[in-house]
N, C-alpha and C positions, 0 to 999 in steps of 0.2 A: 590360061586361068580357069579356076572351075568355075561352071554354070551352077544356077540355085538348084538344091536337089527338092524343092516344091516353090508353089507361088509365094511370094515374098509381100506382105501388107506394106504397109508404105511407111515412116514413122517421121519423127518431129525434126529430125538430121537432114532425112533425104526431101523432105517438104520445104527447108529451109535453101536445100539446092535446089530443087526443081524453084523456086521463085528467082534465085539469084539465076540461073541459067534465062529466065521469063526476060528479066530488067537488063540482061547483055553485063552483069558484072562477071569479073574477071575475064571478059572479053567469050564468053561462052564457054571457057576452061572448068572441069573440073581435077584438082591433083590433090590427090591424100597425100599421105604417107604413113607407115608405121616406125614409131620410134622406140625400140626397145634399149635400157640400159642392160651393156653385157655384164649386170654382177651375179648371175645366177641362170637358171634356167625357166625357160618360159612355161607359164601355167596354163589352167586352162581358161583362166580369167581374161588373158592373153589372147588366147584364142575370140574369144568372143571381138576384142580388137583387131586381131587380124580380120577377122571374117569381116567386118563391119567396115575399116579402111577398104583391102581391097574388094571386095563386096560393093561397095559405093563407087569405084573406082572402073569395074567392070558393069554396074549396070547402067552409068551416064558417060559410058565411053572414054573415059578420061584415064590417067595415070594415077600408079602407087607405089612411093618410093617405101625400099629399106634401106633404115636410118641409123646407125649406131651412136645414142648419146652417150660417148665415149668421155665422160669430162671428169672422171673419178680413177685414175688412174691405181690406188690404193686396193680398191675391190673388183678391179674390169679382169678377166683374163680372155685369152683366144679360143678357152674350152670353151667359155659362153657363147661368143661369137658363133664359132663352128655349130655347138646346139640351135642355136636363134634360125643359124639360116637352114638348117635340117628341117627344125620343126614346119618354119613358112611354109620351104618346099612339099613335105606332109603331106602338108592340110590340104595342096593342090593350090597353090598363088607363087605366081611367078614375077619376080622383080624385074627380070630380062635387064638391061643392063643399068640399072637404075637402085646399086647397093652405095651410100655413102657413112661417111663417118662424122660427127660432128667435128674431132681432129682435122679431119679436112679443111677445115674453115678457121684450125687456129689463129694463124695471123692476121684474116678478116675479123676475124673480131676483136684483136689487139686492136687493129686499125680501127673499129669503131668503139673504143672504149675508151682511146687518145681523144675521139671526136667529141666523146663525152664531158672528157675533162677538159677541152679546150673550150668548148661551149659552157661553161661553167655547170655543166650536171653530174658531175661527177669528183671526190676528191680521197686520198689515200690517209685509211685513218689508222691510227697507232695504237688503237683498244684491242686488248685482246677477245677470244669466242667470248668468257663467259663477262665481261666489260659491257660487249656488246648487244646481250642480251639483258642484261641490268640495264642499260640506256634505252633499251627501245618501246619499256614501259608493260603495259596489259590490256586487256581487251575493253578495262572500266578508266584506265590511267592514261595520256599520252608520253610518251616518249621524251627522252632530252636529247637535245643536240648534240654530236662530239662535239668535242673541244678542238678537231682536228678540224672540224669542218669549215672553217674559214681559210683555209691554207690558198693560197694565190697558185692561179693556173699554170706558172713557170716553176713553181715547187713544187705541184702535184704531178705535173710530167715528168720533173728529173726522177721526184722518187718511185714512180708507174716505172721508170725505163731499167734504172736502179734493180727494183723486184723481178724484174724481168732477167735482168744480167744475173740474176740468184748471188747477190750483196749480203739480205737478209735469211736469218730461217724463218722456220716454219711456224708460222701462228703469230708473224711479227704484225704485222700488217697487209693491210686489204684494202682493195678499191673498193667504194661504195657509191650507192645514187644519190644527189641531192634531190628529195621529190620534198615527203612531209613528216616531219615525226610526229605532229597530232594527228595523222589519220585515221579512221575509226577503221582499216584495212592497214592490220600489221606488216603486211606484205611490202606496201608501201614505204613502212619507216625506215627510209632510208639503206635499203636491201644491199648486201657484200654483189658483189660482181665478178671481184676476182680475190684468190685467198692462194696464200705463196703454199707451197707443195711437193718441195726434191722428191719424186717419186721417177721410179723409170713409166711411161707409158707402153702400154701393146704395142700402138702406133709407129709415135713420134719417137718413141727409145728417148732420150735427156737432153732433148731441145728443148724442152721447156721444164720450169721449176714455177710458174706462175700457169693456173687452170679456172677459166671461167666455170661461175656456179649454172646451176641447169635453168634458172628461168631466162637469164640472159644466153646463155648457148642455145637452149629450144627457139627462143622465139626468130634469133638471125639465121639458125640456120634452115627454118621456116621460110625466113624470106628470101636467102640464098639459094633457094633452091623453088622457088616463086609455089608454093603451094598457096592453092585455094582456101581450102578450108582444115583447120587445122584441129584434126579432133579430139579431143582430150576424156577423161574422168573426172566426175563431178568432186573430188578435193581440188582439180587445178580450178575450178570455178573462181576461186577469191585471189585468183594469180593471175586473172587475165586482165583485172585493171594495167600492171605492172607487164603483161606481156605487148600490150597496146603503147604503155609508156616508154618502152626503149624503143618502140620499131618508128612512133610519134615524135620520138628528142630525136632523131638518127636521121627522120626523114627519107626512108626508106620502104621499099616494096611491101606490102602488110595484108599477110594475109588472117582469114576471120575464123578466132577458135573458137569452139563449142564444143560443149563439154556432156557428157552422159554418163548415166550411172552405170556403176564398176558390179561386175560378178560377184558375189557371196555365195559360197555354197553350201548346203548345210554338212555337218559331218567331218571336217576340213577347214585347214586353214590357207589363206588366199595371200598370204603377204610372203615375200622371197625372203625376207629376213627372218620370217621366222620356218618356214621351210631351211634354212642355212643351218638354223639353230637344229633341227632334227637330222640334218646328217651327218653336223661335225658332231653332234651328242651320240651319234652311233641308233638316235630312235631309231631307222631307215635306212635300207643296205646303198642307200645313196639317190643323185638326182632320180633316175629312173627305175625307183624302186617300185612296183604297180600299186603301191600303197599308197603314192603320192601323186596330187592333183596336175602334176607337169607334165607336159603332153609326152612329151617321152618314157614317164612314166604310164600315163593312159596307154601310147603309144605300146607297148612292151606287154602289158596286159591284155592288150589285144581290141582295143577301139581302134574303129574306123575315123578317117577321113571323115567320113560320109556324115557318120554318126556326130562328131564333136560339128562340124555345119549345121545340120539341122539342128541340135542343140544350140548352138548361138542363133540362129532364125526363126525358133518356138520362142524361146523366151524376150526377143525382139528387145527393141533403147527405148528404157526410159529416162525419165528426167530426177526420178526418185530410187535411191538406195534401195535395193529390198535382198531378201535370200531365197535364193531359190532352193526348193527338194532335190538334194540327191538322187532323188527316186527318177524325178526328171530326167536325169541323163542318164539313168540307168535301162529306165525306158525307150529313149532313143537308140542306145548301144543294139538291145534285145528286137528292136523294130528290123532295123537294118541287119542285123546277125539272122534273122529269122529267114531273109530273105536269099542271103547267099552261102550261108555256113553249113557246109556236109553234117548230115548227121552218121556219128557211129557208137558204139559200146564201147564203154571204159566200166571198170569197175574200181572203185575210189577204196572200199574195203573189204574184201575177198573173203568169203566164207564159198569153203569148197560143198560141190554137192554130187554127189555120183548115183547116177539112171543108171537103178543094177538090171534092170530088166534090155540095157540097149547093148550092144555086142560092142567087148572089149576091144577088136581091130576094128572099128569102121569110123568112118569118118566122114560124114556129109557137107556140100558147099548149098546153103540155103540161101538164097533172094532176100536180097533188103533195101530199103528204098533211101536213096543217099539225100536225096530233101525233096519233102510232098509237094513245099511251093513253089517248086522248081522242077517237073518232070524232065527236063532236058537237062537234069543233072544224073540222070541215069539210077541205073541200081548200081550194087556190088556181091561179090561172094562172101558169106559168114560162115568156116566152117565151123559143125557142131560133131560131138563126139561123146562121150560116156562119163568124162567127168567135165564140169563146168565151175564154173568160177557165178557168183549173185552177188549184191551187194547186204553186207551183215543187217543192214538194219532192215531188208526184208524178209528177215524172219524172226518169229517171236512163239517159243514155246509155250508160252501160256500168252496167248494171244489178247488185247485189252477190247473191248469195244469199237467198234470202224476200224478197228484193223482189216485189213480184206488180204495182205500179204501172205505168203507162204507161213503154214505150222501146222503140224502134227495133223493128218487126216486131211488136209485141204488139198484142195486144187490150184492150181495158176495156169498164167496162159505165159508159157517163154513167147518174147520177140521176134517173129518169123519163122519161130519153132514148132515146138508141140505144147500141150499141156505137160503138166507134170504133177504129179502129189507126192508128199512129204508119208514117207511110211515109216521113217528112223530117225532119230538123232545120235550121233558117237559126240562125246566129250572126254576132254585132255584129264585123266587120272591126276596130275599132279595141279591142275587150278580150279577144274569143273567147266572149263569154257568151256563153248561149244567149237568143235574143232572140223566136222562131216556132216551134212547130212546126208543121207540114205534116200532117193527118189524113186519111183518108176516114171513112164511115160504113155502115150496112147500116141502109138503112131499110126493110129488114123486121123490126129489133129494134126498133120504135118504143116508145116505154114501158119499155123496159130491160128485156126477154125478148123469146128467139133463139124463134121457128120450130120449127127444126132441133133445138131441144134441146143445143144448144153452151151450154158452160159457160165461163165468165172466172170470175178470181179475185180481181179488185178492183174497185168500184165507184167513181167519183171525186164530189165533189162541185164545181160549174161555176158559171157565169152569162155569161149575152149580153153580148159586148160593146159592141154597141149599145145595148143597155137597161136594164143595170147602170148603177149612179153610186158616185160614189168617197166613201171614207168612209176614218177617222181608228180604229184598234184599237190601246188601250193593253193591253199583255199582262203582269200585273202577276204577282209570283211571292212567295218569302216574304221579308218584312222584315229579317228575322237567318240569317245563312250556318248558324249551329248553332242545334239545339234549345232548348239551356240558356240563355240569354241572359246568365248568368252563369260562363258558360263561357270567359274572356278570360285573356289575358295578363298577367303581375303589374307591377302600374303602370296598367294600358288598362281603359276601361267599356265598357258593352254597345254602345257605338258604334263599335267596334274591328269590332265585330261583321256592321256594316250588311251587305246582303247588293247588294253594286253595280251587280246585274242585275234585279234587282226589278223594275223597271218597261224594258219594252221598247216602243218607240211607232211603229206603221207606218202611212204615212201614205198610201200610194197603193192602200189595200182596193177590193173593185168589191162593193158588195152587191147581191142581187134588187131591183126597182123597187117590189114591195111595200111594202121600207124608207121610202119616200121620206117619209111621215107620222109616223114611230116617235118615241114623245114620251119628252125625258128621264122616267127611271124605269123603261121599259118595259123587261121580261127577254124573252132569245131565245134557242133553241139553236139556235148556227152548225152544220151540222149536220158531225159529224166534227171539230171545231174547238174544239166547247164551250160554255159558257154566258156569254154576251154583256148590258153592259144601257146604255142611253143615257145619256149623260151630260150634264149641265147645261151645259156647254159648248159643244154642240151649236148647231150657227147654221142658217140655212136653206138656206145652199150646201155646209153640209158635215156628215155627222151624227157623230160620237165615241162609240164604244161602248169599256166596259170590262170587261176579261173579267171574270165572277164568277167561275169555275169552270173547269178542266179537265174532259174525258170521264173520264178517267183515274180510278179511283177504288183506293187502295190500303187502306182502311179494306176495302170490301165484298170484296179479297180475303184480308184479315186475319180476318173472322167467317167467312170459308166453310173458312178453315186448321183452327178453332176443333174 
């Protein structure tokens, strides 16, 4: 399991265990678990939960199970499953052999829903979904009673076993709790338990046509599986009267939920459902598209491990909702890249330039330093030759004010090269664009230091045009044009929203020859350009890098305002 990647402050969760471990409850045990439903794939919202289950799990020596709450057979599939346990495995948390399914437990909890109805808490009612939402009142009104709800304990079994043998269809009827229909917690009035459902399961395949709903499947198979403390997100807050209520009528092993606030992140949306909504609409080339907040996506864009940990341990549990900056985790991404990511030269838009004064046959292999914060990452060879490759937007003909980049009469300093000055411009007869420029060089600056002690004001980053090879840069930006994702038009959803330059794709890059082996996954900073990672798409004539990362970091100058 991983260890914290810094010191970890303590918070209202883990204070709550260290007392209960104080008092000898649950006999000195601590056991999470994480329970993810497989209708989608996990976020990084998610993440924050994993980290924080087995997180809690590994620092008080205890256990964490993975849990699949499998009780919705309609939207589960096994591609979720298979991502769920990828992503865990990722992040560095290990189940070791502690993966269960809520289906596991089907029949136990047949067996405690009979116990329900035989103890008179339970009875099978004949209203249908929207019946049952007319009965159960509003948050200013109480509720009415079914008409069902007097049914005798030998008539609510027969028709419980009945719904089981799959007699009736779907949306006929439903098992429900007897608690209160005037309670001022909806949750209470008289909540379904089980709602009939001919679906095949992942699982069970058509053994069952009757499926327990999630607050009654979470809470047993919590105690089926004798978990300590059971930690949730602050919506199940108003759920855990009713999670304490069945495991209380059942008389059974009960362990204690607590609930903390969920992720928000700005720029993005945090719900699966409406992530589903952006890929069957075609927003998004699918779950792990690096556009999207799913770690698979982060994952493929090129975050670390390392990076999405320490993000969920900066912005630590609270008890209160809030959203956090973007910038936040983009700042962690860029912390941790900085420290193990090779620097090399890419060029994103190639504006060719030719040192007429450097000798048409030659070719130099020049020293460059593959990361400053890491001297035991070595150098490498750059070679340099007579025409080169610059990025277009470092030059500018009619130069503006702080511009300091290459133009007409100036000087620069190449990257481990020489200086150079712009003494020409060629342009394409048929547009006007600028299609050459025209350099000399001073190869007494070899290495990029003058002699003479002359100073330039810009550095450029380059690559040989003869020994660079072209490559594919998706430059991807944020999902939703506004922070609030909830931030829309009246009438219009967070798709109103999309942000339509998101993804920008150039397709004629020249990278270092270095590149020529770089295997999907692998991170790189382009240097001046940013944080780069291969993508799976990648062929052997062409490689596709996607940016992680800007240089740019507007967090690191928000804490130094501080």
């Amino acid at each position: 399991m991983a260890g914290p990647d810094f010191e970890r402050p303590s918070d209202f969760i883990r204070d709550i265990i260290k007392e209960d471990l104080k008092t000898g409850k649950y006999d000195g045990r601590v056991h999470t678990r994480f329970p993810p439903e497989p209708n989608g794939y996990l976020h990084i919202g998610h993440a924050k939960s994993i980290c924080l289950n087995f997180g809690i799990a590994r620092d008080f020596n205890g256990l964490c199970n993975l849990r699949f709450d499998d009780t919705n057979p309609v939207k589960e599939e096994v591609e979720y499953v298979e991502s769920i346990k990828e992503d865990v495995s990722w992040l560095g948390f290990d189940w070791q052999e502690r993966m269960y399914y809520a289906s596991d437990y089907f029949e136990k909890m047949y067996e405690y829903a009979v116990r329900l109805i035989e103890t008179g808490k339970a009875y099978v009612c004949d209203l249908s979904a929207d019946e049952v939402r007319e009965y159960r009142g509003t948050l200013t009104e109480p509720g009415r009673e079914s008409p069902y709800r007097n049914r005798s304990v030998e008539e609510n079994l027969g028709l419980f076993a009945r719904m089981r043998a799959g007699e009736f269809p779907d949306g006929s009827r439903t098992l429900r709790a007897i608690i209160d229909m005037a309670s001022g917690n909806i949750n209470m009035r008289d909540p379904v338990i089980y709602r009939i459902l001919h679906a095949e399961h992942h699982m069970t395949g058509n053994k069952w046509c009757i499926y327990p709903m999630y607050d009654f499947a979470h809470c047993v198979s919590d105690s089926i599986e004798r978990i300590t403390h059971s930690i949730c997100t602050l919506e199940f807050e108003d759920h855990r009267p009713l999670y304490d209520w069945f495991l209380d009528r059942l008389s059974v092993y009960h362990p204690r939920q607590i609930e903390f606030a969920r992720l928000n992140l700005s720029y993005t949306v945090m719900s699966k459902r409406k992530l589903l909504q952006l890929v069957e609409g075609g927003y998004v080339g699918g779950w792990d598209d690096p556009r999207m907040p799913t770690i698979s996506g982060l994952r493929r864009r090129g975050y670390t491990p390392e990076a999405i940990r320490n993000f969920c341990d900066r912005i630590g549990v609270a008890k209160r909702d809030s959203v956090v900056d973007m910038a936040l985790l983009e700042y962690c991404i860029r912390e941790d890249l900085n420290k193990r990511a090779r620097r090399v030269m890419a060029v994103l838009r190639p504006l060719k330039v030719v040192i007429i004064n450097y000798p048409e046959d030659r070719t130099e292999e020049l020293d460059a330093v593959n990361n400053p914060e890491d001297p035991g990452m070595g150098t490498r060879k750059v070679p340099f030759s007579r025409v080169l490759y610059i990025e277009r937007e470092d030059f500018r003909e009619v130069p503006p004010k702080q511009f300091y980049r290459l133009s007409p009469g100036r000087e620069v300093r190449l990257r481990y090269a020489y200086y150079i000055t712009c003494v020409g411009v060629v342009k394409d007869d048929r547009t006007g664009e600028i299609a050459e420029l025209r350099c000399t060089y001073d190869p007494a600056t070899r290495g990029g230091d003058s002699p003479d002690g002359r100073k330039v004001k810009a550095t450029l980053h380059w690559v040989s045009a003869a020994h660079s090879m072209e490559a594919e840069a998706r430059l991807y930006d944020y999902l939703l044009l506004k922070a609030d994702p909830d931030d829309v038009e009246e009438g219009k959803d967070f798709k109103s929203n999309i942000n339509p330059g998101s993804l920008e794709t150039l397709t004629s890059c020249r990278i270092e020859p270095c590149l020529a082996d770089a295997k999907p996954g692998s991170g790189y900073q382009f240097e001046r350009m940013g944080y780069f990672c291969v993508d799976p798409d990648s062929t052997p004539g062409k490689t596709v890098f996607n940016r992680t990362v800007t240089l740019k970091d507007t967090w690191a100058k928000i804490e130094k305002k501080k």
